[in-house]
C-alpha positions as CSV (number, residue, x, y, z in Angstrom):
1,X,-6.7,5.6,31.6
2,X,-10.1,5.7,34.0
3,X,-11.8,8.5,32.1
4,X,-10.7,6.0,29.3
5,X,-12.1,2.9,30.5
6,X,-15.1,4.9,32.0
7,X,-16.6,6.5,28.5
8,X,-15.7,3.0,26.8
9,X,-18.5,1.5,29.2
10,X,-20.6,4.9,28.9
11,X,-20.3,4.9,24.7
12,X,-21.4,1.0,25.1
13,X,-24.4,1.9,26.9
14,X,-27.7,1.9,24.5
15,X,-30.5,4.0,24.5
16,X,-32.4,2.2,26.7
17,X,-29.6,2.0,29.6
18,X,-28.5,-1.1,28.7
19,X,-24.8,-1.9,28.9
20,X,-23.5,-5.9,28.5
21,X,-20.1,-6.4,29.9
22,X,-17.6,-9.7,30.1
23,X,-18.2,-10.9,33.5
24,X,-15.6,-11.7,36.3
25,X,-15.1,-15.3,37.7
26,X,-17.4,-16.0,40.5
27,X,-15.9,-19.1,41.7
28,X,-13.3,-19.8,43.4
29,X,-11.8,-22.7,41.5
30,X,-12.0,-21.2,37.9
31,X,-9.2,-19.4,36.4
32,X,-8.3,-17.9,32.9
33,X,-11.5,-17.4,30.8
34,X,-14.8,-18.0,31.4
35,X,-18.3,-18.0,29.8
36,X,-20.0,-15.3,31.8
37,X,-21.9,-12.0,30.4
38,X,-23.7,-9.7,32.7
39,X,-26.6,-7.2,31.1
40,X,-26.8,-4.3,33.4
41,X,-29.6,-1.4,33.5
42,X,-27.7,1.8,33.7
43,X,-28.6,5.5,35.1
44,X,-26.3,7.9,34.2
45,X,-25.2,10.3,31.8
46,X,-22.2,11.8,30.1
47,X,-21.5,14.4,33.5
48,X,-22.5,11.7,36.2
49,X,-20.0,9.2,34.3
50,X,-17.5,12.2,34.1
51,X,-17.8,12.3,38.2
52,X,-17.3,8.5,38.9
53,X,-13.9,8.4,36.5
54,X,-12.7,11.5,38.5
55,X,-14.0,9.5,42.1
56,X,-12.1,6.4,40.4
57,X,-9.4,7.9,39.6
58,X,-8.9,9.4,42.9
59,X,-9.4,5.9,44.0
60,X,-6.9,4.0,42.0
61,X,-4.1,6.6,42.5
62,X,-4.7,6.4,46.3
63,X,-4.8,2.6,46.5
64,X,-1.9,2.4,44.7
65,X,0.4,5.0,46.7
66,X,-1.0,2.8,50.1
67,X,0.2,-0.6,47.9
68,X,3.7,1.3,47.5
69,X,3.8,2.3,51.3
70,X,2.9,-1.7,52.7
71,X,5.9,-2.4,50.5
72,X,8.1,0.1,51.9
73,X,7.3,-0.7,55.0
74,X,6.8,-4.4,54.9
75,X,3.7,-5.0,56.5
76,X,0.0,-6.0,56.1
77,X,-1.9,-4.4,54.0
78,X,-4.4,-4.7,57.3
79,X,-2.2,-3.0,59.6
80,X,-3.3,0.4,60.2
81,X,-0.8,3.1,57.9
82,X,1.1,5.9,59.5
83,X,1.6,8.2,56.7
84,X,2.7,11.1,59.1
85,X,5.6,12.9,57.6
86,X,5.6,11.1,54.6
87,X,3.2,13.1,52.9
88,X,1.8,16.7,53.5
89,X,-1.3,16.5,56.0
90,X,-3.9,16.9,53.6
91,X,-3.1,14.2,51.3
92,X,-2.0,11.8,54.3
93,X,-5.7,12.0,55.9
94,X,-6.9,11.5,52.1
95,X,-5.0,8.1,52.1
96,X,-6.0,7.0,55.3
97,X,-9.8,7.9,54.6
98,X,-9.4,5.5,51.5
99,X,-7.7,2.9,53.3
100,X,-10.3,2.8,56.3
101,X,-12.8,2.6,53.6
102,X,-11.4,-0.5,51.6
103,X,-9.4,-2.0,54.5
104,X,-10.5,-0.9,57.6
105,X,-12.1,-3.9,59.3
106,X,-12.3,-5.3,56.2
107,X,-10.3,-8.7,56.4
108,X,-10.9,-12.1,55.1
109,X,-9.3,-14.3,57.4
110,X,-11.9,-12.5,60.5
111,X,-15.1,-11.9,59.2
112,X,-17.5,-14.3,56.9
113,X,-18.6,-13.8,52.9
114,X,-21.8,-12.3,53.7
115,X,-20.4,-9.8,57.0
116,X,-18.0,-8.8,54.3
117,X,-20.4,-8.3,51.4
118,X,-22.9,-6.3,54.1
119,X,-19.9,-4.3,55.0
120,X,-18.8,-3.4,51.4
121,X,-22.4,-2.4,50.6
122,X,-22.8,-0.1,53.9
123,X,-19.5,1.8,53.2
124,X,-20.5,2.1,49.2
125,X,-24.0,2.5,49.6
126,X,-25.3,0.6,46.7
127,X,-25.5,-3.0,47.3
128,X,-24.5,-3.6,43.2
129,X,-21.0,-5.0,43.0
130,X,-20.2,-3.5,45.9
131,X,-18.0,-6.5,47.7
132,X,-16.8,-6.6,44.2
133,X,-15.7,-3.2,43.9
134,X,-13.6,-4.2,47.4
135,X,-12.0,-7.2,45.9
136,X,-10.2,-5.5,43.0
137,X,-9.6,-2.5,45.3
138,X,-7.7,-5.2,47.6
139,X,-6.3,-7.1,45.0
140,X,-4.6,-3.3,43.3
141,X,-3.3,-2.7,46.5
142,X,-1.9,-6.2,46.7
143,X,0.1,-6.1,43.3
144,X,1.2,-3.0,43.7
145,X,2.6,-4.2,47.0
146,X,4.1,-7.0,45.3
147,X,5.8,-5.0,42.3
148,X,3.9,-6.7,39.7
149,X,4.5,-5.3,36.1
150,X,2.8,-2.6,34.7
151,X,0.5,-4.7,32.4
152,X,-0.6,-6.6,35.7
153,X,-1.2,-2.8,37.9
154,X,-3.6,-1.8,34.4
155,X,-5.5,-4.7,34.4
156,X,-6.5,-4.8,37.9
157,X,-7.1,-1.0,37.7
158,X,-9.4,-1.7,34.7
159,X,-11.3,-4.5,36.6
160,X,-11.6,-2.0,40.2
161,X,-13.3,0.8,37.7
162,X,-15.6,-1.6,36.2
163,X,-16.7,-2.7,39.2
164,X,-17.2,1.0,40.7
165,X,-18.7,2.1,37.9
166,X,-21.4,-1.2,38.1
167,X,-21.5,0.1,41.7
168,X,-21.9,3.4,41.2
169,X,-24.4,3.3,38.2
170,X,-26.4,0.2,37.9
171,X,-29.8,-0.5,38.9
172,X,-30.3,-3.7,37.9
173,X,-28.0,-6.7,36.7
174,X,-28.3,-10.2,35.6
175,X,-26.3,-12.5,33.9
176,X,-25.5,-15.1,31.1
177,X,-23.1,-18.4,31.6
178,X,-22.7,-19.9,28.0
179,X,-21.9,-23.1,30.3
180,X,-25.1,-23.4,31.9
181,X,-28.1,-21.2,30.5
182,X,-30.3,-23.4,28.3
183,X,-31.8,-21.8,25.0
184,X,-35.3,-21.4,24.2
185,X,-35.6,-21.7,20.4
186,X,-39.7,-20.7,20.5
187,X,-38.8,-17.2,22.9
188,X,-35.4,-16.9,21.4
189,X,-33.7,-16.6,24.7
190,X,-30.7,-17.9,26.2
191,X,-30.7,-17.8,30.6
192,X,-32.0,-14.2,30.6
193,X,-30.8,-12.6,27.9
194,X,-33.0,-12.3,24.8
195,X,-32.4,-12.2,21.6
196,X,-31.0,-8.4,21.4
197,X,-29.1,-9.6,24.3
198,X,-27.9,-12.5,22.8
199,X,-27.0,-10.4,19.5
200,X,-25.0,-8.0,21.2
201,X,-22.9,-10.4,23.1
202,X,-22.2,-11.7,19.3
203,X,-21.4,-8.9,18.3
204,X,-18.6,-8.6,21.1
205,X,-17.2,-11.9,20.6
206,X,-16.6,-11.1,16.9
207,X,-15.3,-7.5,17.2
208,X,-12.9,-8.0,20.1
209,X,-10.8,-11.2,20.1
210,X,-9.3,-10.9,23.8
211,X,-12.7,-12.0,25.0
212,X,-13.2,-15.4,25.7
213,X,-10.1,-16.3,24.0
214,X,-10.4,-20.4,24.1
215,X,-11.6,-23.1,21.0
216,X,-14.6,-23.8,22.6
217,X,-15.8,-20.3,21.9
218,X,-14.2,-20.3,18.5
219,X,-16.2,-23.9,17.3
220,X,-19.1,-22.1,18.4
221,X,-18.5,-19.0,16.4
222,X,-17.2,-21.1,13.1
223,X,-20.3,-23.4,13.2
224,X,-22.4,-19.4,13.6
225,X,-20.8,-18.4,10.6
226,X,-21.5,-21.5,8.7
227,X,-24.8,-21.1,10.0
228,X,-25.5,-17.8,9.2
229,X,-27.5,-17.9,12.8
230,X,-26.7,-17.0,16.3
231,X,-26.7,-19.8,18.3
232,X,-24.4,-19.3,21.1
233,X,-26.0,-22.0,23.4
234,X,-23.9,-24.5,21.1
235,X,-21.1,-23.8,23.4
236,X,-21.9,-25.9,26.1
237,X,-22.0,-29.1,23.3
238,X,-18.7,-28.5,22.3
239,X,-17.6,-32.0,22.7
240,X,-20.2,-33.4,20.0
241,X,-19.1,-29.8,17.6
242,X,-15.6,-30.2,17.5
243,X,-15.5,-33.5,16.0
244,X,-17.9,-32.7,13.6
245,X,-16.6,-29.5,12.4
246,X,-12.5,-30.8,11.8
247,X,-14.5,-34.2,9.5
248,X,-15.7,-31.0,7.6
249,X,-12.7,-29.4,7.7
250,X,-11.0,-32.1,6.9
251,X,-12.6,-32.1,3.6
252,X,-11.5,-28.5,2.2
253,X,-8.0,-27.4,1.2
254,X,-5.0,-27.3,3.5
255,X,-4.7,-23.4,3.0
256,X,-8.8,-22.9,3.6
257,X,-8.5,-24.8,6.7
258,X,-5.7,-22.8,8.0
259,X,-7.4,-19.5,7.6
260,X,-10.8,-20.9,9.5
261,X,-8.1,-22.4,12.6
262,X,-6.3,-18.6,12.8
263,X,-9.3,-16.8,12.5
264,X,-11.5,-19.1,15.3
265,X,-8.6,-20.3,16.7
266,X,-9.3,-24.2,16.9
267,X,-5.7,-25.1,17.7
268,X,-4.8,-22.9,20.3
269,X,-8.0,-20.5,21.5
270,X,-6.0,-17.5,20.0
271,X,-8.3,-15.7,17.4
272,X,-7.0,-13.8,15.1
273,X,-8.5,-10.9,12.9
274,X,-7.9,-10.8,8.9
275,X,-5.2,-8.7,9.2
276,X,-2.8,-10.7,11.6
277,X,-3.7,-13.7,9.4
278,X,-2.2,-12.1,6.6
279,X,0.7,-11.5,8.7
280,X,1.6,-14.7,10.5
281,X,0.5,-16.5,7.2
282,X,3.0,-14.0,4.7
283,X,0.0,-14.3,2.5
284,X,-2.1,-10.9,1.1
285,X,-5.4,-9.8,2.8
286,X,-7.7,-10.1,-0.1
287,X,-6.3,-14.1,0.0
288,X,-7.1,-14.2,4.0
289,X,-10.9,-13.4,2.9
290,X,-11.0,-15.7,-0.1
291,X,-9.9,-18.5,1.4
292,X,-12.6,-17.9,4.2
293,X,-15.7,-17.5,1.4
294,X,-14.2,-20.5,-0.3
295,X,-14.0,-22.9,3.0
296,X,-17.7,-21.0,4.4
297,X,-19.2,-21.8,1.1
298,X,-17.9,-25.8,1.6
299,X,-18.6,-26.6,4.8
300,X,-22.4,-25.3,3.5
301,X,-22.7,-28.2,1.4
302,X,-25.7,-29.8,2.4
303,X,-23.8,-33.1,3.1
304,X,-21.3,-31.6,4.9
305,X,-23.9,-29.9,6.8
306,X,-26.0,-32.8,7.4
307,X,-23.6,-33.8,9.7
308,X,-23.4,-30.2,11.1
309,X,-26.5,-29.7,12.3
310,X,-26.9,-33.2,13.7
311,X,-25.0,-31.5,16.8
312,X,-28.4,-29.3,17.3
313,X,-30.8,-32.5,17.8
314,X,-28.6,-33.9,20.5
């Protein structure tokens, strides 16, 4: 699974080192999805990735045998371990080098954000994502602790090797919030992404539907398509899209209009690709992409789009 998640970010990487990732939530209120895209300069190859999956992988196996030993014995994941005669000697000074790295004086409810940060960055030795890294190494050890399901252990695995591999890899990192970042239609950027940039995050949106899965992102992608243009930046009007785009789509066919809400998902942030369209709608493929060039066409009707673009002058 690491050497898997690994060569995904390595294969994503383009030829000039750039790799642009979802981000994580950076504050503390926000849950569920958010708007945030970081565009990181990479320096690695195909052998130095090969030697941070096996470092991760080490890692994640070690952090979670330590999560299944705090449960076993019912303490802190703080308290010092004794894994004496649990585990040959070797191995038991390999877990407690791993646990004085990520846990060793490393507790929240003692030292501040920015000892913790300093602290995470000396023990790593790259300041990029390195109190990062430390949060999903905690937060592996924590589930596993817990007994969390399988699905939950994966995902926080994935998120700890992203966040090593940032660590381990990046030079340089700076990021996009589709909530915030204002466009700038003469430069074609959006925050500090340009328009590559800004392509590429597209491109991700429309190829994997588990990212930002929420309407606002789906209005935003409908109104692209209608479009034909990339404007991502209409995120952050939402409230003046949404009620424009269902007059227009109140205006096509009941079936066209159900095709557009599965495959942006307007009603419930759930988009769908062509293929479970068909399938939830017991309706053929070739129909799913009909209806869609039918309803695409309409809502390009220059009245209809009148009303459309109205939402950029705002």
């Amino acid at each position: 699974m690491v050497w898997n998640i690994v060569k995904d970010m390595f294969n994503n990487t383009d030829s000039t080192g750039t790799l642009i990732i979802k981000g994580w939530d950076i504050e503390p209120e926000e849950n569920g999805s958010n708007p945030r895209f970081y565009k990181c300069r990479m320096n690695w190859d195909f052998d130095k990735a090969q030697k941070i999956a096996d470092r991760a992988a080490i890692y994640c196996d070690a952090l979670e045998e330590i999560g299944a030993y705090f449960a076993d014995a019912d303490k802190d994941v703080y308290c010092e371990p004794d894994f004496d005669g649990l585990f040959d000697d070797s191995y038991a000074a390999k877990l407690l080098e791993v646990w004085e790295l990520f846990f060793g004086g490393y507790d929240n409810d003692k030292l501040g954000q920015k000892a913790l940060s300093g602290l995470a960055e000396q023990r790593l030795g790259r300041k990029v994502h390195a109190h990062n890294a430390f949060v999903r190494a905690i937060r592996l050890v924590t589930v596993t602790k817990l007994g969390a399901p399988d699905i939950i252990l994966d995902n926080e695995k994935y998120e700890f090797v992203r966040a090593f591999v940032l660590n381990r890899a990046c030079e340089e990192i700076v990021s996009l919030d589709l909530s915030k970042d204002s466009f700038d239609e003469k430069a074609v950027t959006l925050g500090e992404f340009n328009e590559d940039d800004i392509n590429r995050v597209s491109e991700m949106l429309l190829n994997d539907c588990s990212v930002m899965p929420e309407e606002r992102i789906g209005y935003t992608m409908l109104v692209n398509a209608v479009l034909a243009d990339i404007r991502l930046d209409l995120y952050r009007r939402y409230r003046r899209i949404k009620p424009a785009v269902d007059a227009a789509l109140a205006t096509v066919s009941e079936s066209e209009r159900k095709v557009l809400q599965m495959l942006y998902g307007l009603t419930d942030g759930v988009r769908r690709s062509h293929e479970a369209a068909a399938l939830e709608m017991h309706i053929p493929l070739p129909m799913i992409k009909v209806y869609e060039s039918l309803a695409l066409r309409k809502l390009r009707h220059p009245a209809r789009l009148k009303k459309i673009e109205a939402v950029f002058s705002a």
